[in-house]
Every structure is written in C-alpha cells, then in structure tokens.
N, C-alpha and C positions, 0 to 999 in steps of 0.2 A: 712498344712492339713495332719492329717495320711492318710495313705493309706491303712493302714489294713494289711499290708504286712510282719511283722513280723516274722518270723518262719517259711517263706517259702524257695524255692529253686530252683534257675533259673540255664538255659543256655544259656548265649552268646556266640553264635558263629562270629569269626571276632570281638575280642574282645579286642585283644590287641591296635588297635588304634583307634583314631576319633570317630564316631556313638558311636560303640558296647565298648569300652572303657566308656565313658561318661556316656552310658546306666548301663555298670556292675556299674561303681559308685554311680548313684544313686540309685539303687537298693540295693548295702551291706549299703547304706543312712540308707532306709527302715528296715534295720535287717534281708535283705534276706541273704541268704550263697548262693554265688556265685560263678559257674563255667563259666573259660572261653576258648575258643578255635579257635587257629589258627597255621596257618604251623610253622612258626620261634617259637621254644621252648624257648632260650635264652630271644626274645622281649617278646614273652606271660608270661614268669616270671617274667621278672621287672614288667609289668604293672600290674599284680597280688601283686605282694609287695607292690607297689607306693598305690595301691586301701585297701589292705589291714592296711598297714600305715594310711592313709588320713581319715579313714573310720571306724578301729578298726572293720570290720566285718571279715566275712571269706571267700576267694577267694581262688578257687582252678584252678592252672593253668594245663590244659590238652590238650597237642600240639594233632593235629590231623587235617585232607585235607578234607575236606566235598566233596570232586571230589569221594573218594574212601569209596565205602559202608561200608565195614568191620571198617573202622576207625571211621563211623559215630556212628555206633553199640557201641565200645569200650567207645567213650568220652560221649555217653549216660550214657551206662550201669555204667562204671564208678561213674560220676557226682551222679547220682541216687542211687547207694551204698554208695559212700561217705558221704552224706546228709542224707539218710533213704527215701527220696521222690524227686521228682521232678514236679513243678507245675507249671512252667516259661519256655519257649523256644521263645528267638529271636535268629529270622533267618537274618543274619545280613552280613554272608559272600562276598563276593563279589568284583570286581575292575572294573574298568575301562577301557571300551573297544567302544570309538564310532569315525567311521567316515563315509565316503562314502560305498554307497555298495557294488560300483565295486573294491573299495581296501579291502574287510574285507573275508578272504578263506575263505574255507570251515574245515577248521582246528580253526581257531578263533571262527568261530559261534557254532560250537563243543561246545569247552572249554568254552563261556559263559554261556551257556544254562544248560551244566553240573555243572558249578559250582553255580548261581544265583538260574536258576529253580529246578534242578534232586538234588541240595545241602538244599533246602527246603524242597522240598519230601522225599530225607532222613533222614534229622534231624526231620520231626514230624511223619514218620513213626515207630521212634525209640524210640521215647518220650510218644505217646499219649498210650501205654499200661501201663505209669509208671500213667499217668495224672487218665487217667480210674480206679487204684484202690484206687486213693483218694477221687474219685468223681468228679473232674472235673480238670481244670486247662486253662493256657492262651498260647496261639502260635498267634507270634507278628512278621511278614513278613516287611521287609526293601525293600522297591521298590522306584521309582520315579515315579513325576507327567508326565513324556514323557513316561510313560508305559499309560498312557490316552493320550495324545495328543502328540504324536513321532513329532520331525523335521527333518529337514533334516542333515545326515552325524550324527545322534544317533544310527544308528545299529549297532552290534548288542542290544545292553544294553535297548535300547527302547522295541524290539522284548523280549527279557526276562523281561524285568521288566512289560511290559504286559500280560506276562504271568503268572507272579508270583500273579498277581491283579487277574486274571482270579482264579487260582489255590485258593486264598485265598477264593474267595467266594465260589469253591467247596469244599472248605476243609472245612468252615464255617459247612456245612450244613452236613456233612458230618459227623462231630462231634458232632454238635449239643445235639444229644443223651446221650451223654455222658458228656454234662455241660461241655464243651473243647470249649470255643470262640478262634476265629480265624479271626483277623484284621490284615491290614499293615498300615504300616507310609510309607507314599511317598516323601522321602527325593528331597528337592529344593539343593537352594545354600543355605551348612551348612557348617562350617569351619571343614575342615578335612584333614587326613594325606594326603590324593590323590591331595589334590587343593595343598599342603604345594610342593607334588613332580610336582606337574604341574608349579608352577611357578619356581623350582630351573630348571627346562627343557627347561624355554624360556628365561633363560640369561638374569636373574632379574634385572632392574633398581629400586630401592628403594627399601624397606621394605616390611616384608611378610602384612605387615598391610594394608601398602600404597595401594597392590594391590588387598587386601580383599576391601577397601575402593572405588575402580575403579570399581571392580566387580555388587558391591552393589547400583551404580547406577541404575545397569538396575530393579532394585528390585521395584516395588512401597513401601513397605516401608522403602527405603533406605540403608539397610544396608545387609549382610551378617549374615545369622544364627550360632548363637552356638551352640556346639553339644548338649551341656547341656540343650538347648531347647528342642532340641528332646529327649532327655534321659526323660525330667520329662513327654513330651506323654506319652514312651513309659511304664514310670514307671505308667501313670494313667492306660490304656489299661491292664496292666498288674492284676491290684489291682480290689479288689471287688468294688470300685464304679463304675466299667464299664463291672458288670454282664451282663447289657441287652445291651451290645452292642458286637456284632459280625456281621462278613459279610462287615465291611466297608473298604474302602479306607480314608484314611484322607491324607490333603496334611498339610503338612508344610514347604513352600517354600515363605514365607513373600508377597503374594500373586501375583508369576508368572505366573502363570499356567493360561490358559485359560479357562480350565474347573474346574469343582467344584467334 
C-alpha cells in the first residue's frame, strides 16, 4: 500500500534503537527524510547509516536529551532546516522504570515524568510551529496499554504513560485547528533493545529467542511483537490515510490488555 508519504519529513526521537529505530526505517521506506535523535551520538550514527544503507533514503542523525529544553529546540529547529519542513514527530523517547511504589524516590519519579511526559510537551511544542506553516502535519506519542489499566509494581512508567494518553487527547484538540492530528501507539510486548538488556540482567539460560518465546505465552496470540509491527502503525498514523483520525489511543499489544 502507498502511504502517500513521499517528500515528507519526520522526527524520531529515541530513535536509535528498537520502536523508534524500526519506526525511522520504515518511514525513509516511504521516501520520508528522516531525522533521528537520541543521547549516545556514536549509537545514533551507526543506526542512521545502517537506515540510510537498508533504505537508500535520508537520515539525519542529531544527538540531543529530550530531558533539556534548549536541546529539544536545537534537534527541532535543526531537522526542520535541514529538510526545508517538518511534518512527522514521534515521540518515542523513553526507558524503563517500574516497580513498587514504596522503592521508586522521588528522584526516579522526577526523571520519568520529565523524560516520557515534559520530553513530549517539548518535542511538539517545538514542532507544531514548523507543522502550522505547511498546513498541517502528524505527532504520533509512544505510550503503553498499563498507562489505561496500571498494575501492580508499574510506577512510575504506568503514571507517565497515563499521562502521556491523557496529554495526547489534549494536544488532539488543541491542534486540531491547525490540521496537526495527534495519536499514540501503546506499545505491549514488542521486541526491543530494553527486553534484549532485561534478559542479559537475569543471567540468561538459553536464547534471546528462547525467552522471547516464554514471554509470548502470556500473549493470547502467542507470540511476542516485532517492532516493525509497530513501525508500519506508526507509518499509517503518520500518512494521509489517517487524516480523520486523531485523539486515539490504539493498542498493539497482541491482545493483552484488558481494555480497549
């Protein structure tokens, strides 16, 4: 299917691995030119080569900490001169952080909130002035189905990914005006760099696979998701066949979730 997406110009942030990696490539797929960004400059290059090899598109790698405003501004404004426009931002940064509540400071719950939520707020506060003089454009929010239904020992990550669900339908409407849709993908179990460091942490018996494969049980449909699953959402959300769609939550979690 085309997407229509041609001659446009994204930003992924959190882009160097797993998700936002998966997501830039299919997107320079498309014949978007694409920028990416994340702290390690050295990994955000290779992956920018590797995408730009694979892809024959254009990737531009731009290190920068979505925690620090000034930097968020830079890898914008940047991206958006580099390209002539900008009409694509996934918000995609983010790690891992859940357990109990009584172990998680008040230093941790900081740092998620600024990086997950206030790392959202500033990447489309820095974006949708470039989106606005094109006419419109897409911001595509990376959350989890436990930002709807939290369990237990997921704070903080449940608390910000709930808010990031929240934020996204005020931002929806917010933009609305301006032909700016504003969706998230609520990431389940998808195969990513985080599960790759979780399991070398619990002193692996067998294979990264083996345990992708154990995981996937709990799945109703059996298996663990590829990121490239998510990537092609993100690429439709992205593209003009999902003009009338803003304001949602979609999950893609092989049907975890308890809610819809």
């Amino acid at each position: 299917m085309n997407l229509g997406l041609s001659g446009k110009a994204a930003l992924v942030t959190g882009g160097s691995d797993g998700i936002g990696k998966a997501a830039a490539h299919r997107l320079a797929v498309e014949g978007v030119a694409v920028a990416i960004t994340a702290r390690r400059a050295d990994h955000l290059q290779a992956a920018a080569s590797e995408i730009e090899a694979a892809t024959g598109g254009r990737v531009l790698a731009l290190p920068g900490d979505m925690i620090d405003p000034d930097q968020v501004e830079s890898v914008v404004a940047q991206a958006a001169s580099a390209f002539g426009r900008l009409d694509i931002l996934v918000s995609n940064a983010g790690r891992s952080a859940a357990d109990h509540i009584d172990n998680m400071s008040d230093e941790v719950w900081r740092d998620d909130i600024d990086l997950k939520l206030m790392g959202a707020v500033r990447g489309a506060r820095a974006a949708s002035p470039h989106m606005r003089k094109q006419g419109g454009g897409r911001i595509i929010n990376i959350t989890t189905p436990s930002g709807k239904a939290p369990g237990g020992g997921t704070v903080p990550t449940s608390v910000s990914r709930a808010a990031g669900i929240a934020l996204t339908k005020a931002m929806s409407l917010d933009y609305a005006p301006d032909a700016i849709t504003v969706n998230t993908v609520c990431i389940g179990l998808i195969k990513s760099m985080q599960h790759e460091r979780w399991w070398q942490r619990s002193g692996p018996e067998g294979t990264l696979e083996e345990w992708y494969e154990k995981m996937g049980a709990k799945v109703p449909l059996g298996r663990v998701g590829e990121a490239e699953e998510a990537a092609d959402l993100i690429a439709f959300l992205a593209s003009d066949l999902a003009a009338y769609i803003t304001g949602t939550a979609v999950n893609i979690d092989g049907g975890m979730s308890p809610v819809v």
